[in-house]
C-alpha positions, 0 to 999 in steps of 0.5 A: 309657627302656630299659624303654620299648623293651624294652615295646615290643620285647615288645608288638612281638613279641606282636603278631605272635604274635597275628597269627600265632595270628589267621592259623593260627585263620583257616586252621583255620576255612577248613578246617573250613568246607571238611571241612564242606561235604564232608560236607554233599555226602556226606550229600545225596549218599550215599543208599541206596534201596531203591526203584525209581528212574529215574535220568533223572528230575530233580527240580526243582533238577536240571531247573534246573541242566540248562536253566542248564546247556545255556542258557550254552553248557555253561559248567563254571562252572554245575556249580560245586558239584553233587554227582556224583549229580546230574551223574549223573542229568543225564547219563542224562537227556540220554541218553534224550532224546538231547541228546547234545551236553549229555550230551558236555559232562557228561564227561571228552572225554579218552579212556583212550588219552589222544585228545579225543574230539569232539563229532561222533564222540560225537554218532555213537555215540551215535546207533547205540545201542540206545535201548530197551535203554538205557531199559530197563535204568536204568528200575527202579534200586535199591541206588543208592550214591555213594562218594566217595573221594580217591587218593594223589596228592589227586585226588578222584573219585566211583563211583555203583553200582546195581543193576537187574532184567535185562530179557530174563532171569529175572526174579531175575536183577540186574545191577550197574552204574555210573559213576565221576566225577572233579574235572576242576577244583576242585569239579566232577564230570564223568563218567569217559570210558568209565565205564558209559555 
């Protein structure tokens, strides 16, 4: 009968190590399975190009992601996911066809001042921009470059970088711009206030 329970005692105590191994297997493959998702962002995300692109054009999957987007009352939730470039080329988009409420709802609407910029005020500026000049400028981009990165304190954030012939100049002459992202909740990249837009 002693024997018995000290069995017991071990397969007791076996079993929970199992359980334990099973639990730390199964928080292992979580992680994986995230890294591996990251990584998949990372390559579809960063792409250099040497071509001429416009950044407001959007393929097919993004025309799809900015009507969903626009069509559920700018629910963050239909971001879930899309990888910064995209936000960025819908960003633009929005811009020159001056949806100005979608292009709001793509970023981060608190100011380096730490204030909430509203709708009406953004909306405002936004209209006394000079289209042309914004057109323009985003009409020929090359050496587009996402960098993606994670501070100290675990915050995700993304910088897109291009380059771009500058209009009105010498024509040599190339100008750098860009936006920088961040995760304003778990997997969803907003556009930084005042970033480069």
């Amino acid at each position: 009968m002693l024997i018995a329970l000290i069995l017991t005692g071990c397969g007791s105590t076996s079993d929970l190590e199992t359980q334990s191994i099973q639990q730390e297997l199964t928080d292992l493959t979580t992680q994986v399975s995230e890294l591996n998702d990251k990584v998949d962002e990372l390559q579809k995300s960063t792409i250099l190009n040497t071509n001429n692109v416009n950044i407001y054009d959007l393929d097919s999957y993004e025309r799809i992601v900015y009507d969903t987007f626009k069509n559920n009352d700018y629910s963050k939730d239909i971001l879930f996911r899309v990888n910064a470039l995209t936000i960025c080329k819908m960003y633009w988009h929005a811009s020159i066809i001056e949806d100005f409420v979608t292009q709001y709802h793509l970023q981060n609407q608190i100011g380096l001042d730490g204030n909430v910029r509203t709708l009406e005020e953004y909306i405002s500026n936004s209209e006394s921009e000079n289209r042309n000049i914004i057109i323009e400028m985003y009409r020929n981009i090359y050496s587009l470059k996402v960098d993606y990165k994670t501070d100290e304190d675990g915050n995700d954030d993304a910088i897109i970088t291009w380059k771009v012939k500058a209009f009105g100049y010498d024509a040599q002459q190339e100008v750098g711009a860009g936006f920088t992202f961040l995760h304003q909740e778990e997997n969803i990249w907003v556009v930084n206030y005042l970033s480069g837009q």
